[in-house]
MDTraj code that builds the backbone (N, CA, C; nanometers):
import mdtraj as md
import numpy as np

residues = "UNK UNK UNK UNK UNK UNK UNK UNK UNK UNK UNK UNK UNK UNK UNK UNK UNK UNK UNK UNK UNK UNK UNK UNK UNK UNK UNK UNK UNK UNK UNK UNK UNK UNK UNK UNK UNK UNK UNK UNK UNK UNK UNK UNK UNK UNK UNK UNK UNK UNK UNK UNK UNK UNK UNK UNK UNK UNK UNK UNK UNK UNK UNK UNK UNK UNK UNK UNK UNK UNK UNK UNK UNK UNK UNK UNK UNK UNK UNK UNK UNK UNK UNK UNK UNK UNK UNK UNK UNK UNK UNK UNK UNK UNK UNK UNK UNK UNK UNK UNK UNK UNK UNK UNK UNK UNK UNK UNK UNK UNK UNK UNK UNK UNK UNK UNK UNK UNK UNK UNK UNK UNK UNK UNK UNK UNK UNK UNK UNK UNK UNK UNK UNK UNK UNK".split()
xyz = np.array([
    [-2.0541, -2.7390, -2.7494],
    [-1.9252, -2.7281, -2.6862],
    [-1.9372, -2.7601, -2.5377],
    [-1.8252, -2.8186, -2.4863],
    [-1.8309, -2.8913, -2.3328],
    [-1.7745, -2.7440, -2.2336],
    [-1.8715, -2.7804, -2.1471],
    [-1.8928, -2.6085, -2.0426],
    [-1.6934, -2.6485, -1.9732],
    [-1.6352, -2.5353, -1.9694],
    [-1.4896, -2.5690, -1.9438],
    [-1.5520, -2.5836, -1.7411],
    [-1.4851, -2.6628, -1.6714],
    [-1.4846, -2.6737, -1.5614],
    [-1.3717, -2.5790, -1.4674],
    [-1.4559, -2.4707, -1.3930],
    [-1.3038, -2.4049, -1.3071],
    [-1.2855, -2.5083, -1.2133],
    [-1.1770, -2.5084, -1.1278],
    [-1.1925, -2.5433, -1.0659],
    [-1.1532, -2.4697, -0.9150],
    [-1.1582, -2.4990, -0.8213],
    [-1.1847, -2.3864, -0.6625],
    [-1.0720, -2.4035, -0.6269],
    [-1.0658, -2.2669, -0.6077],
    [-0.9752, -2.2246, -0.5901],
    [-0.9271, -2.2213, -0.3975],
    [-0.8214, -2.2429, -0.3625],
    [-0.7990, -2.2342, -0.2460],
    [-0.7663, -2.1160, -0.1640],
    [-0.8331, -2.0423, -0.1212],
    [-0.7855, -1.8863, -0.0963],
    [-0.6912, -1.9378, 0.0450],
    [-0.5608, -1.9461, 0.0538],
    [-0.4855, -1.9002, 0.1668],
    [-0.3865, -1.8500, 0.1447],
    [-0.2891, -1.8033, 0.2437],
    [-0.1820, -1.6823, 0.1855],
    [-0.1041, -1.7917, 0.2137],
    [0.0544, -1.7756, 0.1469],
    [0.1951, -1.8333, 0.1477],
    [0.2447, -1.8870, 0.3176],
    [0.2658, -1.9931, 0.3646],
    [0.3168, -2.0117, 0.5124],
    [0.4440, -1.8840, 0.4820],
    [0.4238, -1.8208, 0.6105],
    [0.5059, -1.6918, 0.6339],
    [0.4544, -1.5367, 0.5906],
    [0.3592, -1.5328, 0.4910],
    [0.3062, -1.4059, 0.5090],
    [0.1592, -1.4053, 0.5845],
    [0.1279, -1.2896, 0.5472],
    [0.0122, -1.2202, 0.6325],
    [-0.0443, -1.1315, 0.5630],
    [-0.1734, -1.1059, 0.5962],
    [-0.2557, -0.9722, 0.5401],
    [-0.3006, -0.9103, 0.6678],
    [-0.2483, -0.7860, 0.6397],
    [-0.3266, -0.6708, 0.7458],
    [-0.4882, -0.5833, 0.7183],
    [-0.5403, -0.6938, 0.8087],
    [-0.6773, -0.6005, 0.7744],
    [-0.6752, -0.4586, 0.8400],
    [-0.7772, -0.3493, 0.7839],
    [-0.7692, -0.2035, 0.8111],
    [-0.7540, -0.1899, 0.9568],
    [-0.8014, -0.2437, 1.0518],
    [-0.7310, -0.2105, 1.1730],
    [-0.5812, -0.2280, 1.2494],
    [-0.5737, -0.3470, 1.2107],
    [-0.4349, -0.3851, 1.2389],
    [-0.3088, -0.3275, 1.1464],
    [-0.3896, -0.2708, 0.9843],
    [-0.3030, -0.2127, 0.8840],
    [-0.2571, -0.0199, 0.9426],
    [-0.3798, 0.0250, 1.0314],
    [-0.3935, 0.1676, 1.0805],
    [-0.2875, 0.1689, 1.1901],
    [-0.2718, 0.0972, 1.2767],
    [-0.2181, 0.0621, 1.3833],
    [-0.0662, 0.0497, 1.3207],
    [-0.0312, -0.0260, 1.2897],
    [0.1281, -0.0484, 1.1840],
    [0.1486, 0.1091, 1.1366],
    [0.0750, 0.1510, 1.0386],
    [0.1279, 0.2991, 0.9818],
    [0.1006, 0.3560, 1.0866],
    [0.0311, 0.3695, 1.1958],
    [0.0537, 0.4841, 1.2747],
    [0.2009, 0.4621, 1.3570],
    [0.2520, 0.3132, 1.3834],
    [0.3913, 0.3067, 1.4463],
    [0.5104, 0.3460, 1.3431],
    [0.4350, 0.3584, 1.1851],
    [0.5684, 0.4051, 1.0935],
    [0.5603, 0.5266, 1.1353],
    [0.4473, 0.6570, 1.1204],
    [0.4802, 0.7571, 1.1189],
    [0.5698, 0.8437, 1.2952],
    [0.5307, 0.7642, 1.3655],
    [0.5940, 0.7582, 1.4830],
    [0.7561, 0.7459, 1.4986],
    [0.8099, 0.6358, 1.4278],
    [0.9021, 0.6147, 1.3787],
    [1.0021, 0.7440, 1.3088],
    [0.9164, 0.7514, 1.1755],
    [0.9451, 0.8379, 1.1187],
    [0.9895, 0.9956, 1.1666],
    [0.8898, 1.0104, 1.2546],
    [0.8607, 1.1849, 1.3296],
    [1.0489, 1.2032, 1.3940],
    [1.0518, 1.0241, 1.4568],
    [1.1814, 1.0288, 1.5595],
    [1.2747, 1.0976, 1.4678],
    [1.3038, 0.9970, 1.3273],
    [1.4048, 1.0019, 1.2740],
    [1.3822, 1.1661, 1.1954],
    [1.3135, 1.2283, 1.2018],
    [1.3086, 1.3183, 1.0950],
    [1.3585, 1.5135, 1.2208],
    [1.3211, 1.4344, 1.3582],
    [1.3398, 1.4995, 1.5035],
    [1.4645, 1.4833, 1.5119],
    [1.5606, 1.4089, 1.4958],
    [1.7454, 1.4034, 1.4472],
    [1.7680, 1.4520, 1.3145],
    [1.7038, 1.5208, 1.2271],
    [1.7454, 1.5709, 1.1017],
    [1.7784, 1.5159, 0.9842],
    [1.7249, 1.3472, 1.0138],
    [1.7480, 1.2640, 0.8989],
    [1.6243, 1.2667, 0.7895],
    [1.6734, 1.2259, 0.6295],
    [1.5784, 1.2381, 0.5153],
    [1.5803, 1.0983, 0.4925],
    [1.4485, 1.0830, 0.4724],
    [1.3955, 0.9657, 0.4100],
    [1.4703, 0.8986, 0.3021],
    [1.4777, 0.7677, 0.2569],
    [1.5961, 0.6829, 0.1709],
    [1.4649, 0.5625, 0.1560],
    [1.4509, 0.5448, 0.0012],
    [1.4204, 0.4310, -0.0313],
    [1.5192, 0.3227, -0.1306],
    [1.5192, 0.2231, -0.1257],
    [1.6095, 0.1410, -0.2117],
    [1.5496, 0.0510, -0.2884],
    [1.5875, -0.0412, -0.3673],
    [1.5522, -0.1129, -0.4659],
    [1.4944, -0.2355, -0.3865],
    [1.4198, -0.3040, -0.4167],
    [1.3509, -0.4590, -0.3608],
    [1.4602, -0.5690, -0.3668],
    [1.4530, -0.5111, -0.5340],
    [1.5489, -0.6412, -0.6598],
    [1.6746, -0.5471, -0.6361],
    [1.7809, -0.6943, -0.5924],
    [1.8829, -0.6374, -0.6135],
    [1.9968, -0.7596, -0.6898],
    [2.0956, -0.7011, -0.7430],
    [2.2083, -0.8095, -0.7861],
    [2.2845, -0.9410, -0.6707],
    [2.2453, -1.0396, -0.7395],
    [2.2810, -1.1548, -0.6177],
    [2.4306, -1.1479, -0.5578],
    [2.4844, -1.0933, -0.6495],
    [2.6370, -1.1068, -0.5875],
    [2.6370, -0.9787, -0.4703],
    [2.5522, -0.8606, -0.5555],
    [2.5552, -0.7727, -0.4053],
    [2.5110, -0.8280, -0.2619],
    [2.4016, -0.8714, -0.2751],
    [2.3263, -0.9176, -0.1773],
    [2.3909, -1.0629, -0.1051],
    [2.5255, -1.1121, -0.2004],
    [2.5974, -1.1582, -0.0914],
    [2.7204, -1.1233, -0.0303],
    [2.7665, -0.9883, -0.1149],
    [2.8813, -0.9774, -0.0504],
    [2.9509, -0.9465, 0.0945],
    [2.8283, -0.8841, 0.1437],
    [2.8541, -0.8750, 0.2634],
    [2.9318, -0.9968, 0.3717],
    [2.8486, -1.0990, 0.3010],
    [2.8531, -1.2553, 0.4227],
    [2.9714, -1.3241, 0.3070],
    [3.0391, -1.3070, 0.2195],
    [3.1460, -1.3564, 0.1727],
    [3.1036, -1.5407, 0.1242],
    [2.9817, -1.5427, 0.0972],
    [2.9556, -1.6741, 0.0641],
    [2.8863, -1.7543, 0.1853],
    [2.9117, -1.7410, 0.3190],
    [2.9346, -1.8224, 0.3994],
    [2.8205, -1.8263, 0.5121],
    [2.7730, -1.7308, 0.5058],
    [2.6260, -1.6929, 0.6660],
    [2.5102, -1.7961, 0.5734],
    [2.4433, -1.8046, 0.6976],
    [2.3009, -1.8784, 0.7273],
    [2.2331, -1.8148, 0.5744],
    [2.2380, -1.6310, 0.6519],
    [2.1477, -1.5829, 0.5419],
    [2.1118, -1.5981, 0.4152],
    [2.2257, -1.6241, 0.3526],
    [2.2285, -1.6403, 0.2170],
    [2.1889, -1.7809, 0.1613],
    [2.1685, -1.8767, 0.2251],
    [2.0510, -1.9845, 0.2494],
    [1.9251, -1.9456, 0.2405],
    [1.9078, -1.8033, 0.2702],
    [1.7101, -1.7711, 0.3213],
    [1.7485, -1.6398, 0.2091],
    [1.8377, -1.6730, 0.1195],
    [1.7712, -1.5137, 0.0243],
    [1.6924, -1.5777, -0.0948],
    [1.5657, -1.4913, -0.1349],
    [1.4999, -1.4943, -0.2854],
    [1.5638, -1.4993, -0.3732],
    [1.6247, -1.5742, -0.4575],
    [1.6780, -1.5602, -0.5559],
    [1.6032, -1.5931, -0.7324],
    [1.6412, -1.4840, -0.8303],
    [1.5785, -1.5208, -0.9518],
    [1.6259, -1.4850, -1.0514],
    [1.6390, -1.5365, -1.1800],
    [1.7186, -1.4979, -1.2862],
    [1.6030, -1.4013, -1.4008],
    [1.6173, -1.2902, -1.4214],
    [1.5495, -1.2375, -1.5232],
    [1.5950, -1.2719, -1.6940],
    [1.4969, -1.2019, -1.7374],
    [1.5088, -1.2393, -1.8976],
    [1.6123, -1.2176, -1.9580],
    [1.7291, -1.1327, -1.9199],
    [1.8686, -1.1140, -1.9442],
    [1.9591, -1.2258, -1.8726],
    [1.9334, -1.3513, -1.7713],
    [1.9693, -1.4173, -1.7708],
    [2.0439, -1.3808, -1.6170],
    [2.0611, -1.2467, -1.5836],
    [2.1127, -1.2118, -1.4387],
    [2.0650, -1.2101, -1.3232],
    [2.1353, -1.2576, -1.2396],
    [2.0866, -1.3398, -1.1334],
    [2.0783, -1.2057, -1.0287],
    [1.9409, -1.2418, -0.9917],
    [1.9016, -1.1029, -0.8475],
    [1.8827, -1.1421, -0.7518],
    [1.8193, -1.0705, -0.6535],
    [1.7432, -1.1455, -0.5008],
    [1.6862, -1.0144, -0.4705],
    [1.5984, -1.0800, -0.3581],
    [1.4961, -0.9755, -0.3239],
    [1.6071, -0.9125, -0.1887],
    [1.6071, -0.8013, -0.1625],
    [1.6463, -0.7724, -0.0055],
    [1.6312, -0.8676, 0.0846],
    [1.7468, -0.8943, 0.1822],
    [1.6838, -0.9420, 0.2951],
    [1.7156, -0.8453, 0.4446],
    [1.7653, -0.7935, 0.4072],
    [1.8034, -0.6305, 0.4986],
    [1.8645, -0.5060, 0.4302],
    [1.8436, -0.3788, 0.4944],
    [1.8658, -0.2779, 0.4306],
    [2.0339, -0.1725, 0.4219],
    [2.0922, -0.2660, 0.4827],
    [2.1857, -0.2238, 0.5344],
    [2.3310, -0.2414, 0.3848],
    [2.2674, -0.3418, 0.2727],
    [2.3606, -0.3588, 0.1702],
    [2.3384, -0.2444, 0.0782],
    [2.1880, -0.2609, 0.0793],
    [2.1124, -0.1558, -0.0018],
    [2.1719, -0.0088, 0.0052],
    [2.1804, 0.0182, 0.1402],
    [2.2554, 0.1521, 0.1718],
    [2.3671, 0.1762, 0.0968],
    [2.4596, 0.1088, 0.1650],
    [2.6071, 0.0596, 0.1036],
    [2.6311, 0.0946, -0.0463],
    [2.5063, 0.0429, -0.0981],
    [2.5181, 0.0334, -0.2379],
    [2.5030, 0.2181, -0.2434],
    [2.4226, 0.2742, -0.1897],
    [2.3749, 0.4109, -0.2348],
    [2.5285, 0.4959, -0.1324],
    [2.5346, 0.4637, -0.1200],
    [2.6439, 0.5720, -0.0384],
    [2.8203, 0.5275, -0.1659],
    [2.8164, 0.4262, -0.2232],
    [2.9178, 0.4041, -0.3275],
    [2.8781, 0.4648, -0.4612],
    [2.7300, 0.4635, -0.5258],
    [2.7515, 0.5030, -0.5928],
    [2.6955, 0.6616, -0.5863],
    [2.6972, 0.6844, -0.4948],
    [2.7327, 0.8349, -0.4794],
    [2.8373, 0.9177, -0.3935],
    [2.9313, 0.9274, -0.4233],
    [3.0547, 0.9841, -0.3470],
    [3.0403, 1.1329, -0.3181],
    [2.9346, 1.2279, -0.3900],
    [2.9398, 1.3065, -0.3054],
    [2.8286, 1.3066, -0.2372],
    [2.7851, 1.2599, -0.1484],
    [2.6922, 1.2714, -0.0658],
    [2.7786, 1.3272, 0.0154],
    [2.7015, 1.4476, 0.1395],
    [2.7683, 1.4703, 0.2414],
    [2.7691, 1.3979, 0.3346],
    [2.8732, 1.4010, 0.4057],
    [2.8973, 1.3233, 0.5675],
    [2.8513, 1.4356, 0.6589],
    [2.7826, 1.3433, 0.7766],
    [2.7659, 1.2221, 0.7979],
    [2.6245, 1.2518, 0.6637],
    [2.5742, 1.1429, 0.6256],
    [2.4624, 1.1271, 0.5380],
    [2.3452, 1.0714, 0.6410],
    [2.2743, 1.1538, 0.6819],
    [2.1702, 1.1066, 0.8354],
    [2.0211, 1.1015, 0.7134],
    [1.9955, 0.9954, 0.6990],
    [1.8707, 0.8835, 0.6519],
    [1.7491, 0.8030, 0.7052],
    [1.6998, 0.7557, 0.6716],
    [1.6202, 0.6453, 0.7671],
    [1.5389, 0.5905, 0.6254],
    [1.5332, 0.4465, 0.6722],
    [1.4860, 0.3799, 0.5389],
    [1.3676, 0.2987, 0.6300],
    [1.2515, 0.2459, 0.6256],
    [1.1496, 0.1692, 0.6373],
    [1.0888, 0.1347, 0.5303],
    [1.1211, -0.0283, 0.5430],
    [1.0989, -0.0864, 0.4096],
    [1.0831, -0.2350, 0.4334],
    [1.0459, -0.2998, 0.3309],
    [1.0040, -0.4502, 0.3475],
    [1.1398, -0.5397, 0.3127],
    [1.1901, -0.6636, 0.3472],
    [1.2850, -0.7325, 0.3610],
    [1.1835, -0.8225, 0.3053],
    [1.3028, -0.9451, 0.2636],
    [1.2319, -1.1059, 0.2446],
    [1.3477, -1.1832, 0.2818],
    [1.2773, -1.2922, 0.3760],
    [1.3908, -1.4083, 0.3664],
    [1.3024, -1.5618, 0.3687],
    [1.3916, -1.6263, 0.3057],
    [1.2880, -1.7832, 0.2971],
    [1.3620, -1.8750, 0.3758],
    [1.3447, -1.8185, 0.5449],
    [1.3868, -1.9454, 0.6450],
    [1.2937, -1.9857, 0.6484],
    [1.3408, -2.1119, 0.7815],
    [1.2497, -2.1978, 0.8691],
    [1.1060, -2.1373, 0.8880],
    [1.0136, -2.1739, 0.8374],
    [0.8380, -2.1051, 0.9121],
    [0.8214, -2.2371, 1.0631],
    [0.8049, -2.1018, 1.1159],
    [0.7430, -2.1068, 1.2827],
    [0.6772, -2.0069, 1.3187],
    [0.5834, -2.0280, 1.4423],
    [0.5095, -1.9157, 1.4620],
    [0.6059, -1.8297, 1.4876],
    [0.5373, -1.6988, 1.4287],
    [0.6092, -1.5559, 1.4802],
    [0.7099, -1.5667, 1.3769],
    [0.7556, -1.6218, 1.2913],
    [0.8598, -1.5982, 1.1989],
    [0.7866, -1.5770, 1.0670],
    [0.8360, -1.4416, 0.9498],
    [0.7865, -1.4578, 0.8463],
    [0.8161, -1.4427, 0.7806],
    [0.8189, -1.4736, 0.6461],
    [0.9384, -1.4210, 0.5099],
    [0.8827, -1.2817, 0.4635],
    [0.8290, -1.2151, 0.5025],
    [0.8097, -1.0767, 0.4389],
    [0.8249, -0.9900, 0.6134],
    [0.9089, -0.8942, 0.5807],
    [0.9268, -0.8510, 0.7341],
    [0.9474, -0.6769, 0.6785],
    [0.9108, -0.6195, 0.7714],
    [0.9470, -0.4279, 0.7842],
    [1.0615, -0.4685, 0.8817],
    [1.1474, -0.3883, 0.8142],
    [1.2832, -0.3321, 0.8377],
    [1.2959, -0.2085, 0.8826],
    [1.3786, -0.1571, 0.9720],
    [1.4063, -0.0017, 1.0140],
    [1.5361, 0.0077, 0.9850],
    [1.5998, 0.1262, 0.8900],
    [1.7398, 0.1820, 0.9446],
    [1.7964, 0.3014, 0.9231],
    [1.8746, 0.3697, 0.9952],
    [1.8979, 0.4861, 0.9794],
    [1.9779, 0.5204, 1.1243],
    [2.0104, 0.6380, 1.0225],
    [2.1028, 0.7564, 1.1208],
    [2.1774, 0.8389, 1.1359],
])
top = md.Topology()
chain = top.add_chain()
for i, resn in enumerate(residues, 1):
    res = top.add_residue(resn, chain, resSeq=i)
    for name in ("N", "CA", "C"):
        top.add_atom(name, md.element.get_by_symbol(name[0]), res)
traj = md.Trajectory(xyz[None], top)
């Protein structure tokens, strides 16, 4: 039998992301928990949201028409419905404050979390980004 040939593989990451090695990764979580201390020093609780969300959510905000929705992930799963990845956290919210009506007011939160958008790559720009929001 003929030896199968691998072939080499190219190790580089995607133009626009990054890997944080352990120092530069220590340094980042120590500015989340910093972050965090603030928001938790105003009496707000932590909020996580979904990555994947429904494409029509994730455009309703911009009504069809912004840049953004040019730079969102978009993908159809095995049910055939069309999603996108986040590209800010601020719909995501939206979404959690509708489908829960009784939450109390004001509802004081803070979300830190990863975004994606697939613009223009230039230095300093990247499609995987930490997001802050709350209040």
């Amino acid at each position: 039998m003929e030896a199968m040939k691998m072939k080499k593989m190219d190790y580089q990451n995607v133009k626009g992301t990054q890997d944080y090695l352990p120092n530069a990764e220590v340094v980042r979580r120590d500015i989340r928990r910093k972050l965090e201390d603030v928001f938790i020093g105003y009496g707000c609780k932590p909020l996580e949201t979904p990555i994947l969300n429904y494409t029509e959510l994730m455009a309703s905000k911009y009504g069809g028409g912004a840049e953004i929705l040019e730079e969102m992930y978009t993908l159809s799963d095995r049910g055939e419905r069309e999603l996108a990845l986040r590209y800010d956290l601020t719909i995501p919210f939206a979404k959690v404050v509708a489908m829960n009506p009784s939450l109390k007011m004001p509802f004081k939160r803070y979300e830190i979390g990863k975004v994606f958008r697939d613009g223009p790559i230039k230095t300093g720009r990247f499609r995987k980004l930490h997001r802050v929001n709350g209040f």
